[in-house]
C-alpha positions as a Python dict, from the first residue, in 0.01 Angstrom:
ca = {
    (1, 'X'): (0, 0, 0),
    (2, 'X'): (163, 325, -149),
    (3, 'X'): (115, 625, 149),
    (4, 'X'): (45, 982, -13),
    (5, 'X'): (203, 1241, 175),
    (6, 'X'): (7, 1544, 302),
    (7, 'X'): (81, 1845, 77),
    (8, 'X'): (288, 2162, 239),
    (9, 'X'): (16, 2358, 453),
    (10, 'X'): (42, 2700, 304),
    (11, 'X'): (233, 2947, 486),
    (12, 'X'): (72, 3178, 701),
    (13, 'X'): (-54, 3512, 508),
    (14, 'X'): (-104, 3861, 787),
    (15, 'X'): (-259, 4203, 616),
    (16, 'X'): (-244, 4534, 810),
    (17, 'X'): (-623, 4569, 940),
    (18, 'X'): (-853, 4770, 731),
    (19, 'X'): (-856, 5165, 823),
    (20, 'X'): (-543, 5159, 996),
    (21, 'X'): (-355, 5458, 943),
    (22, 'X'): (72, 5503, 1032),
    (23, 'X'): (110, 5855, 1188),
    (24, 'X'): (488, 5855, 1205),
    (25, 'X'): (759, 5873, 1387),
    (26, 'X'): (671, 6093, 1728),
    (27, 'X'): (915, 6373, 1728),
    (28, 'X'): (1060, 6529, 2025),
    (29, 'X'): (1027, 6179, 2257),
    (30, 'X'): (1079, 6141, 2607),
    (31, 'X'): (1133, 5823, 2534),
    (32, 'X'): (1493, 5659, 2498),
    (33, 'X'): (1397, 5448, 2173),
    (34, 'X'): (1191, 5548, 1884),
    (35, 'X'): (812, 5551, 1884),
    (36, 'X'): (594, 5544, 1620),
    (37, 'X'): (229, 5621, 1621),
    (38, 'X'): (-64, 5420, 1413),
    (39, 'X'): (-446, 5488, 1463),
    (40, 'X'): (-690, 5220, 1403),
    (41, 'X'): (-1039, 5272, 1228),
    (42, 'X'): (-1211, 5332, 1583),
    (43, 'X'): (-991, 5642, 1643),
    (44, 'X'): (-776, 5444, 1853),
    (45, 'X'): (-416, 5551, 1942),
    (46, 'X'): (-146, 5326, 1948),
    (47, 'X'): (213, 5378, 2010),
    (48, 'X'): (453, 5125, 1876),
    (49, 'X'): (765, 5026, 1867),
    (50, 'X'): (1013, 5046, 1538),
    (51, 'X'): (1025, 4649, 1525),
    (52, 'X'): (672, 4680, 1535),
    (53, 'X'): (561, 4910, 1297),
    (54, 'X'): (823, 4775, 1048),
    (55, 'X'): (568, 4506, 1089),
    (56, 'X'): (231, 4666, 1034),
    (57, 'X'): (444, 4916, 776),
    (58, 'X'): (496, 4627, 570),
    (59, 'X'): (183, 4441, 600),
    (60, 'X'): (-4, 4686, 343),
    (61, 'X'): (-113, 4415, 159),
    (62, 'X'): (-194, 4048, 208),
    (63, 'X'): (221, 3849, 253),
    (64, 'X'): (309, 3492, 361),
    (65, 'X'): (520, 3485, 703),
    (66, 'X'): (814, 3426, 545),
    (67, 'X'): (742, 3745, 240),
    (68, 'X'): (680, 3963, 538),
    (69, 'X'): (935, 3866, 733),
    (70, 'X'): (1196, 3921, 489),
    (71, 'X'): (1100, 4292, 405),
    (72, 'X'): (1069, 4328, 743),
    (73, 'X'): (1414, 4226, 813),
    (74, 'X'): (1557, 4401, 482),
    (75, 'X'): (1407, 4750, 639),
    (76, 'X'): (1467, 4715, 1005),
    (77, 'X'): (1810, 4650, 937),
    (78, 'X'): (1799, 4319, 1157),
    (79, 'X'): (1714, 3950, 1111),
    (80, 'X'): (1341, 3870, 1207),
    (81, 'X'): (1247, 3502, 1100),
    (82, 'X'): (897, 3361, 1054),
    (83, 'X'): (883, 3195, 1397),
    (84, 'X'): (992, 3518, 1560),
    (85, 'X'): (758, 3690, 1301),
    (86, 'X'): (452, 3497, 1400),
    (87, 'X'): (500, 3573, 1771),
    (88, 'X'): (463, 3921, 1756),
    (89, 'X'): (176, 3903, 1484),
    (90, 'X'): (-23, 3676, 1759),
    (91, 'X'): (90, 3820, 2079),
    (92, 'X'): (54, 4172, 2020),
    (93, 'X'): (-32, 4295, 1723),
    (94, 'X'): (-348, 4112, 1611),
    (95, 'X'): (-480, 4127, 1960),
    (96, 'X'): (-460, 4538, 1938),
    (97, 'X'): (-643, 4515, 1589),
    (98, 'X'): (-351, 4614, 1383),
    (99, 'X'): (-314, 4337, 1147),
    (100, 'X'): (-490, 4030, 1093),
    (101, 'X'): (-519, 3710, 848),
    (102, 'X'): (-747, 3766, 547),
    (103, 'X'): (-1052, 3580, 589),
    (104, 'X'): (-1049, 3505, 945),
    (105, 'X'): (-1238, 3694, 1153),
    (106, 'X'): (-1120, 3888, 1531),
    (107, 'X'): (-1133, 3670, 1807),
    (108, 'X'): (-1207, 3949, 2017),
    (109, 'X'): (-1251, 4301, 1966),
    (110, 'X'): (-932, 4501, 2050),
    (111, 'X'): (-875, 4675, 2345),
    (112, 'X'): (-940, 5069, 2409),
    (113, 'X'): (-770, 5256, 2669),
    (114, 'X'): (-1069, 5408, 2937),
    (115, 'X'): (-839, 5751, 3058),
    (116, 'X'): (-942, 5906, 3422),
    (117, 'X'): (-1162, 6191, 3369),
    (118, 'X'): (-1193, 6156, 2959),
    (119, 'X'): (-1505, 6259, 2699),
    (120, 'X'): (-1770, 6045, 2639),
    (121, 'X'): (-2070, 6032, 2442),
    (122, 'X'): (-1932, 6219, 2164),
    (123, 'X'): (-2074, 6384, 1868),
    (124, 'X'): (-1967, 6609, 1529),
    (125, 'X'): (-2028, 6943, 1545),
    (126, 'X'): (-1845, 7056, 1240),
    (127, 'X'): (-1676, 6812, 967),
    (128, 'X'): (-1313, 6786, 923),
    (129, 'X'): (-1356, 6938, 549),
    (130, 'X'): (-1530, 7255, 743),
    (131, 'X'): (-1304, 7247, 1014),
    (132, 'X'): (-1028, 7256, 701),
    (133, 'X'): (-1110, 7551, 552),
    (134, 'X'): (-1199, 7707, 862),
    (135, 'X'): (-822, 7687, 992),
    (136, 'X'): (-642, 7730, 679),
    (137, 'X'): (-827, 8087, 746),
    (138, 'X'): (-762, 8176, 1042),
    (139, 'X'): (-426, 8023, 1095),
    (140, 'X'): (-296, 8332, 968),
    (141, 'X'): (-308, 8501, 1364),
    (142, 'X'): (-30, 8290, 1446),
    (143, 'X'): (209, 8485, 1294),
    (144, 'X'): (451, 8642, 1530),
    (145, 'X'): (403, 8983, 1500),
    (146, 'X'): (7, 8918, 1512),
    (147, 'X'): (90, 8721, 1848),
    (148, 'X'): (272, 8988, 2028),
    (149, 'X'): (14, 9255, 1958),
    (150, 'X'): (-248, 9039, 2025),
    (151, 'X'): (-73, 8959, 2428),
    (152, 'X'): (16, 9332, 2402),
    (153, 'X'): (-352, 9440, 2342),
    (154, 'X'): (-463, 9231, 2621),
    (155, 'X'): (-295, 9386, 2875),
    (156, 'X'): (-389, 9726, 2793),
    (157, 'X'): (-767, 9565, 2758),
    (158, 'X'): (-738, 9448, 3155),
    (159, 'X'): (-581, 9744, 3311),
    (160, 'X'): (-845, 9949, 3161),
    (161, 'X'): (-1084, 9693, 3274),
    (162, 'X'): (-945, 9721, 3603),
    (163, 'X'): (-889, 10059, 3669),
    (164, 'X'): (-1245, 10164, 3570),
    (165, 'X'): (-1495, 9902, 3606),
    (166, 'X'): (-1772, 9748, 3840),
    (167, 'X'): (-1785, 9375, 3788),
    (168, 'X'): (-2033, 9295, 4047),
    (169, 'X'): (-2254, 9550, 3932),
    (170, 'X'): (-2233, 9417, 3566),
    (171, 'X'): (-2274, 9060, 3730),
    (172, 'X'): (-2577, 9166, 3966),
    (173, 'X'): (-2698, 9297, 3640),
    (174, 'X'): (-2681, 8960, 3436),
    (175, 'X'): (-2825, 8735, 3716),
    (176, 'X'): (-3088, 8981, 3722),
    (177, 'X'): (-3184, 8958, 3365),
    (178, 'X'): (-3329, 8632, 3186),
    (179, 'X'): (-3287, 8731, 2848),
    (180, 'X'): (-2949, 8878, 2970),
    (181, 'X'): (-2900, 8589, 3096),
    (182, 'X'): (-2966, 8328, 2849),
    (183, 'X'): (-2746, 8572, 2594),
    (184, 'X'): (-2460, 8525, 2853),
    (185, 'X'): (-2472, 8108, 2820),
    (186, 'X'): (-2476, 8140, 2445),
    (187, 'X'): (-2213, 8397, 2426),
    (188, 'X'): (-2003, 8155, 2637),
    (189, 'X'): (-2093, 7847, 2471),
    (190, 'X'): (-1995, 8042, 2080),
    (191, 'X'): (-1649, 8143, 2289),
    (192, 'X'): (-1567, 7734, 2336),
    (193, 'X'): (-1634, 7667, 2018),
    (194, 'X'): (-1377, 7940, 1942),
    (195, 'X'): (-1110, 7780, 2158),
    (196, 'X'): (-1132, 7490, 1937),
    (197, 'X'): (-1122, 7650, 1598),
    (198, 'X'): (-793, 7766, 1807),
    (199, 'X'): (-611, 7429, 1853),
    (200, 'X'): (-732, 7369, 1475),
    (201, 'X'): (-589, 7688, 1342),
    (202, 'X'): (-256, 7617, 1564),
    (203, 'X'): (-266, 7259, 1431),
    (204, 'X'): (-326, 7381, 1049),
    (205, 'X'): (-30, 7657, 1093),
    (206, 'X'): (263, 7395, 1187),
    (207, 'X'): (158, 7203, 894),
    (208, 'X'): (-86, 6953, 980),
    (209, 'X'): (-454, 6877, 932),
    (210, 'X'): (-737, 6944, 1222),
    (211, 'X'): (-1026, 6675, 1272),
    (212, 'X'): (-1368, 6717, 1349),
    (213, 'X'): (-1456, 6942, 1637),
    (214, 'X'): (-1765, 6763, 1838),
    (215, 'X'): (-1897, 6763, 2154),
    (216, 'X'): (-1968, 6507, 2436),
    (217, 'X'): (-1967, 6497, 2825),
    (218, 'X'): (-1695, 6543, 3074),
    (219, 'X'): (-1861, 6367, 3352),
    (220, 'X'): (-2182, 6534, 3301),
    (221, 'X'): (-2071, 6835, 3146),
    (222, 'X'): (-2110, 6940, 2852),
    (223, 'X'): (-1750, 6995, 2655),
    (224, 'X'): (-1635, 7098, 2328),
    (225, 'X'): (-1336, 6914, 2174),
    (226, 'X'): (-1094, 6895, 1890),
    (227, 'X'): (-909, 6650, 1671),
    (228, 'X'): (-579, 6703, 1593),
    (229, 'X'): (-444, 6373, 1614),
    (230, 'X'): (-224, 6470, 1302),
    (231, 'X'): (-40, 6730, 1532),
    (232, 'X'): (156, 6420, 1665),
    (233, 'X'): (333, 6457, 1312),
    (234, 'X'): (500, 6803, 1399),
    (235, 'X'): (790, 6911, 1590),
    (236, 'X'): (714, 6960, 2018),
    (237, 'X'): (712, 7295, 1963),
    (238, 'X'): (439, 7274, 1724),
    (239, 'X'): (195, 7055, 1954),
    (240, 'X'): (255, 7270, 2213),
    (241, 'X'): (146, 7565, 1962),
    (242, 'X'): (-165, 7357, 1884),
    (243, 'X'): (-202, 7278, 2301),
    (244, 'X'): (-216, 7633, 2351),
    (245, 'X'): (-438, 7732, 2058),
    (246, 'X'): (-722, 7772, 2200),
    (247, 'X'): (-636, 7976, 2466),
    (248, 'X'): (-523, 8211, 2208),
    (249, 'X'): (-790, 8250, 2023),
    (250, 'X'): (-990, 8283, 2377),
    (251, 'X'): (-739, 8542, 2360),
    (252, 'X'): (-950, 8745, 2096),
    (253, 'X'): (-1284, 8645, 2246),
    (254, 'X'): (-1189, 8802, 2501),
    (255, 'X'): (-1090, 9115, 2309),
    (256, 'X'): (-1384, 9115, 2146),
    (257, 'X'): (-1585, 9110, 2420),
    (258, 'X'): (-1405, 9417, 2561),
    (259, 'X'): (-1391, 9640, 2242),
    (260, 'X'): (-1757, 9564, 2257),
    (261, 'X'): (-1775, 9695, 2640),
    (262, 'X'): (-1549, 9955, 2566),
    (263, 'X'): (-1790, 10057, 2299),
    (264, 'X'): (-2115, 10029, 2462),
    (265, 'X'): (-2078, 9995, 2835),
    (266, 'X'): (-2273, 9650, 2790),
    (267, 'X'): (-2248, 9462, 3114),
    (268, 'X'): (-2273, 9182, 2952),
    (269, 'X'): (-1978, 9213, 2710),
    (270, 'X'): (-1775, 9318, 3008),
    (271, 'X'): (-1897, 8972, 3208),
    (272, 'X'): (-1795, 8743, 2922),
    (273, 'X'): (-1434, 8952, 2882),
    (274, 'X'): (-1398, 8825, 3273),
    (275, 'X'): (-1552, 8463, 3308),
    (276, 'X'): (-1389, 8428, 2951),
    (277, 'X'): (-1020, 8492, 3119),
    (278, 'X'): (-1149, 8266, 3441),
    (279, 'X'): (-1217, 8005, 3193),
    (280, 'X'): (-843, 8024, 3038),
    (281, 'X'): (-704, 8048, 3313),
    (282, 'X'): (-869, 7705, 3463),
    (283, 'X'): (-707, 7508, 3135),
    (284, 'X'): (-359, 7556, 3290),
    (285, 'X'): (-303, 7324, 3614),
    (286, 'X'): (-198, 7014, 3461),
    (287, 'X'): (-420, 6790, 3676),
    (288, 'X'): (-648, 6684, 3432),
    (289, 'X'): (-710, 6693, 3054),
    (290, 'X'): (-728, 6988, 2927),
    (291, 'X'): (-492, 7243, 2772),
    (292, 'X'): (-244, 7269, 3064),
    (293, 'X'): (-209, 6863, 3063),
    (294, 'X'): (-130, 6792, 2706),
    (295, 'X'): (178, 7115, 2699),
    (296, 'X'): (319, 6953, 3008),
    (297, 'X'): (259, 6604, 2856),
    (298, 'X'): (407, 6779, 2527),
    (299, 'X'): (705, 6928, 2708),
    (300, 'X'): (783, 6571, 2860),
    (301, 'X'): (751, 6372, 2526),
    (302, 'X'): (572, 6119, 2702),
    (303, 'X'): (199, 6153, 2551),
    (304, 'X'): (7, 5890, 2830),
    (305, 'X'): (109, 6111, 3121),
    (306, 'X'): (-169, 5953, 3346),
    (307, 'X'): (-86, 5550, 3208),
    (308, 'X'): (233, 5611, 3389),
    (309, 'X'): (109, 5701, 3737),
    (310, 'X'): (123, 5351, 3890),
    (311, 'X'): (448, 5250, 3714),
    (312, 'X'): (622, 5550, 3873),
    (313, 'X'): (452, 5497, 4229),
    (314, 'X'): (554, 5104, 4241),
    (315, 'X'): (905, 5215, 4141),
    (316, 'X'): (974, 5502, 4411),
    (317, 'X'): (913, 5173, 4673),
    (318, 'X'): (1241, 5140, 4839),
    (319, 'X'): (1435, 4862, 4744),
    (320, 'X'): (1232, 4787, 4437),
    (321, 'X'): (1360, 4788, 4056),
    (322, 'X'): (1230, 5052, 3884),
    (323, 'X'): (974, 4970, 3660),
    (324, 'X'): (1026, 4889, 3271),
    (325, 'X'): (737, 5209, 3191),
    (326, 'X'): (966, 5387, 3401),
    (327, 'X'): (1308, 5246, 3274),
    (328, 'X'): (1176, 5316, 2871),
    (329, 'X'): (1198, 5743, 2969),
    (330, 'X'): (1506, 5977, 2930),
    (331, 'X'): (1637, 6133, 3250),
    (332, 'X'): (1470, 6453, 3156),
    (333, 'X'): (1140, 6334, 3051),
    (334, 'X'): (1138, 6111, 3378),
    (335, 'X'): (1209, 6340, 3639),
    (336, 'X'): (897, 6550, 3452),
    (337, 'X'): (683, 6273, 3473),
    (338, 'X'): (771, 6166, 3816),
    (339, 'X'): (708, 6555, 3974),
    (340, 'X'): (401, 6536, 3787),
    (341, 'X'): (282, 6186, 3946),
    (342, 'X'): (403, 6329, 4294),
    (343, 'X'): (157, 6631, 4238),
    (344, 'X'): (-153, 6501, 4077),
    (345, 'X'): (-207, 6177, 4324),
    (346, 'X'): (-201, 6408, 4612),
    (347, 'X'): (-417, 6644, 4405),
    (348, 'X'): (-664, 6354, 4282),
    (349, 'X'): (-641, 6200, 4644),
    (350, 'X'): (-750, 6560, 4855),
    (351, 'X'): (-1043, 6602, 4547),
    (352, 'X'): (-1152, 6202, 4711),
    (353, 'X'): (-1187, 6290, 5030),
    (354, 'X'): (-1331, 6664, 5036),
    (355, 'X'): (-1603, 6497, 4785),
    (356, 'X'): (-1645, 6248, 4972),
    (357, 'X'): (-1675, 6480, 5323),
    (358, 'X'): (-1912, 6745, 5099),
    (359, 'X'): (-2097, 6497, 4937),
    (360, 'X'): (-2374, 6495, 5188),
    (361, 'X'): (-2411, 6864, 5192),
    (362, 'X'): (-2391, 6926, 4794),
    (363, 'X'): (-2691, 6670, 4790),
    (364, 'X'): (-2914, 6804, 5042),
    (365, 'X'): (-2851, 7207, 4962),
    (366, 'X'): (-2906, 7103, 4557),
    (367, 'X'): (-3206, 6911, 4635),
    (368, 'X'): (-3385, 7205, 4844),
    (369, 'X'): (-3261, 7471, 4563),
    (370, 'X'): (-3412, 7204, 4291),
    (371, 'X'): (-3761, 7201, 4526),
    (372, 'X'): (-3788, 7534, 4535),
    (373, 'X'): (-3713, 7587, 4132),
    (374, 'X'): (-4001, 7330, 4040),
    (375, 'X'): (-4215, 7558, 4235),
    (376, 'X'): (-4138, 7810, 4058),
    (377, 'X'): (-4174, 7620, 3737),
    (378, 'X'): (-4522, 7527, 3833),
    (379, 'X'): (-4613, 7873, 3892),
    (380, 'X'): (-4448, 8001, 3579),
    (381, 'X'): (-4599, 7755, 3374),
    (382, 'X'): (-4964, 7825, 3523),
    (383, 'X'): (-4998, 8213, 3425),
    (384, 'X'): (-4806, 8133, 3074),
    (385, 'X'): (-4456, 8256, 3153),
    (386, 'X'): (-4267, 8064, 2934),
    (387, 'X'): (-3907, 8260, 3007),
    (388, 'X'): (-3918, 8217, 3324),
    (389, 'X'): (-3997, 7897, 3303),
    (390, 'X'): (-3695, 7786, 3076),
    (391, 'X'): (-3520, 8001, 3330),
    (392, 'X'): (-3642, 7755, 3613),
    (393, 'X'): (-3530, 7460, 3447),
    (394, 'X'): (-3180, 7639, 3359),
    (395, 'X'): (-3106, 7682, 3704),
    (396, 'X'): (-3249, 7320, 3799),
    (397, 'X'): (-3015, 7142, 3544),
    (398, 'X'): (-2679, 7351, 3672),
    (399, 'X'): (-2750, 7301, 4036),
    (400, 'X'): (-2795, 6925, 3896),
    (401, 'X'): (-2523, 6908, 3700),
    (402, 'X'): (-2225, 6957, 4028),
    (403, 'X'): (-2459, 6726, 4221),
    (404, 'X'): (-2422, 6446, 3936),
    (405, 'X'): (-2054, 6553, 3871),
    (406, 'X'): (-1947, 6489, 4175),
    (407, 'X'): (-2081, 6110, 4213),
    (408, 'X'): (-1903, 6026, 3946),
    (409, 'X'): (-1585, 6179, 4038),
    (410, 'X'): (-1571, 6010, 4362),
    (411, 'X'): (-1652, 5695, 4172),
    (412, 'X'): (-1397, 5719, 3884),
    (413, 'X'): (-1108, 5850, 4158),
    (414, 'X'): (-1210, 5578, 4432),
    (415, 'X'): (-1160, 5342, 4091),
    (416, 'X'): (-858, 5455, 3985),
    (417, 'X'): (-696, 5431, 4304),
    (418, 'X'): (-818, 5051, 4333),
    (419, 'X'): (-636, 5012, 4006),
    (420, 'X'): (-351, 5134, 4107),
    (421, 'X'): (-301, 4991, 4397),
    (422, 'X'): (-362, 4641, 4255),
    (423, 'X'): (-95, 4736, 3962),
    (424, 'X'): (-281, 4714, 3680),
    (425, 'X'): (-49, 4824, 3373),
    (426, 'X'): (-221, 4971, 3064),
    (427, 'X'): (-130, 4837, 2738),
    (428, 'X'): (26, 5071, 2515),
    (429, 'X'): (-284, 5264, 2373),
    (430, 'X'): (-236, 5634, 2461),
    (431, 'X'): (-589, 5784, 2377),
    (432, 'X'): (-930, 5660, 2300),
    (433, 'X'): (-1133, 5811, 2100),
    (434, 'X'): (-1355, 5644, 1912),
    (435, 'X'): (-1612, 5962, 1823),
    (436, 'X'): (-1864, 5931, 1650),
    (437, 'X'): (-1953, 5940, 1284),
    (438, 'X'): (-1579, 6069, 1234),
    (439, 'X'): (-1293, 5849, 1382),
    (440, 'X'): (-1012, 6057, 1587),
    (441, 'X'): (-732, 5997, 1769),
    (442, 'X'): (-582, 6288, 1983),
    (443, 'X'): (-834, 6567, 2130),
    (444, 'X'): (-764, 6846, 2287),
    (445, 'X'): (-1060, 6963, 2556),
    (446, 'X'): (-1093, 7329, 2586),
    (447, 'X'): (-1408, 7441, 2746),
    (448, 'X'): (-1682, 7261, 2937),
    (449, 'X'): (-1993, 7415, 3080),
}
């Protein structure tokens, strides 16, 4: 009896996943090896290394295991075989849903990084063809001389704002007036969508492309955001430009408003030139995400500022080996990240327990204040006074909205803190974001109301 042998199975075949994009090389790393940047088709963020990406780089169209693995090798300037090839393609880069085998379908979905105190629930406000044009505009205010002027003409706006103005008056004056009132919100609301057509114009200037701009919820709070994941593709000076965008044009808001006041004595133009500077100044500390975190995460190379947190903690233990997230940062970048940790867990920790002291109180003051509206909301609605009753619900949702807020900031700190304490590492996805109808990657929050 003659046996036939099997034939040769046929070699393994890998494809880079559909909708995955290569951002590049990230300039100005605090890292001490090279990191490269690819987003996936949800808008997610991953940071790889070069043996890595030579991988998915490669994988642009369907390649046996031993194809791939010989470009791979020829570019990366070192000898990869198929076994060693295979390995990474199952261990690390299929599971993150950057390549797969054609035909065969995900296992799993692929993980997404949840950040502390990140959008959800997001939605387009303007396209990234709008948001394009837009910028290419306006991106003309960031040149120097236009800068300087602008800073120049702010401080002239607030010593004549100071020297001969009455802010409670013009306050009193708002609170006092619905329709004043109701102007103020939208006037505020039009200023953050300003601050993001800043980091856009910043973004455009340097030489890369802006996203969408959308909206979703910060907690419970409404927020305005941008995508300008492509800003990972210019030099750290440039993303810090585009981190600090929208607080320049907030800037011009802000001059605006008080050429406006200047001009008419409008209390209200003079209250939106001050809560507009409040609000610019609150994107500075560096304790959570918005404006101030992503310059100091820019200035620091290291773009997962908050991933790092329990590495550094488990590796200022004495007597322990400091730990490989830790090891992977240049002196520089790591002493930055390690003052940072040092800060914000104290920061994060006091925010715990005063919430969790005031939490009682917030609840019962906001539910009296919240009775006492819905009177008034019966009453308004029962001799046909439909202002003031819009104006009763107003105030019911904002006294709700801290109320709300602050449950789930006790929650998602109390959580974080569990996490850290048991050690759990993040895997090397720097930034969810997974919008909406458009899919972005990096997003810089600049105002939430």
């Amino acid at each position: 009896m003659t046996m036939t042998a099997a034939p040769p199975s046929a070699p393994q075949r890998w494809q880079r996943a559909s909708g995955v994009q290569l951002l590049g090389i990230v300039n100005g790393s605090g890292l001490n090896h090279s990191t490269y940047l690819v987003r996936r088709a949800d808008g997610q963020v991953v940071q790889l290394t070069e043996l890595l990406h030579s991988i998915v780089r490669e994988a642009a169209k369907p390649l046996p295991s031993d194809e791939l693995a010989r470009r791979v090798s020829s570019n990366f300037g070192r000898e990869l075989d198929v076994e060693g090839l295979t390995l990474l393609a199952e261990a690390k880069l299929e599971p993150l849903g950057l390549i797969e085998r054609p035909g065969k379908s995900p296992a799993a979905p692929p993980p997404s990084a949840a950040p502390l105190l990140a959008l959800t629930v997001k939605a387009t406000v303007l396209r990234a063809a709008q948001v394009e044009r837009i910028a290419s505009l306006l991106s003309k205010l960031y040149a120097p001389p236009v800068v300087v002027l602008a800073c120049l003409a702010l401080i002239a706006l607030d010593a004549r704002l100071f020297l001969g103005t009455d802010v409670l008056e013009a306050l009193s004056s708002v609170l006092l007036t619905p329709t004043l009132l109701l102007l103020f919100f939208a006037l505020v609301t039009a200023g953050g969508l300003v601050h993001e057509m800043g980091h856009a114009a910043a973004c455009r200037y340097g030489g890369a492309t802006p996203g969408v701009i959308g909206v979703g919820l910060y907690l419970v709070f409404p927020a305005f955001f941008t995508d300008v994941t492509d800003s990972y593709r210019l030099s750290r000076g440039g993303r810090i430009r585009t981190d600090l965008g929208g607080l320049y044009f907030h800037l011009w808001w802000v001059l605006c408003a008080g050429a406006g006041y200047l001009l008419t004595g409008s209390p209200l133009l003079l209250l939106l030139a001050i809560v507009t500077q409040l609000q610019m100044a609150q994107q500075l500390p560096p304790t959570i995400r918005l404006d101030g975190y992503f310059v100091l995460s820019d200035i620091a190379g290291v773009p997962d500022l908050f991933a790092r947190v329990a590495p550094v903690l488990r590796s200022l233990i004495p007597g322990r080996q400091a730990d490989a997230r830790v090891r992977e940062l240049r002196p520089a970048a790591r002493r930055i990240v390690t003052a940072w940790v040092l800060a914000v867990v104290p920061f994060l920790a006091g925010v715990l327990v005063w919430l969790a002291l005031s939490l009682p109180t917030i609840l019962t003051e906001t539910a009296t204040a919240i009775v006492a509206h819905v009177s008034r909301l019966s009453v308004s609605l029962a001799l046909g006074q439909p202002l003031d009753a819009i104006m009763s619900l107003l105030a019911m949702t904002l006294l709700a909205l801290p109320a709300v807020g602050s449950l789930l900031i006790l929650a998602r700190l109390a959580t974080s803190i569990i996490h850290v304490a048991a050690g759990r590492m993040a895997p090397p996805i720097i930034r969810y974001k997974p919008r909406h109808a458009a899919t972005p990657g990096r997003f810089r929050l600049g105002y939430h109301f």
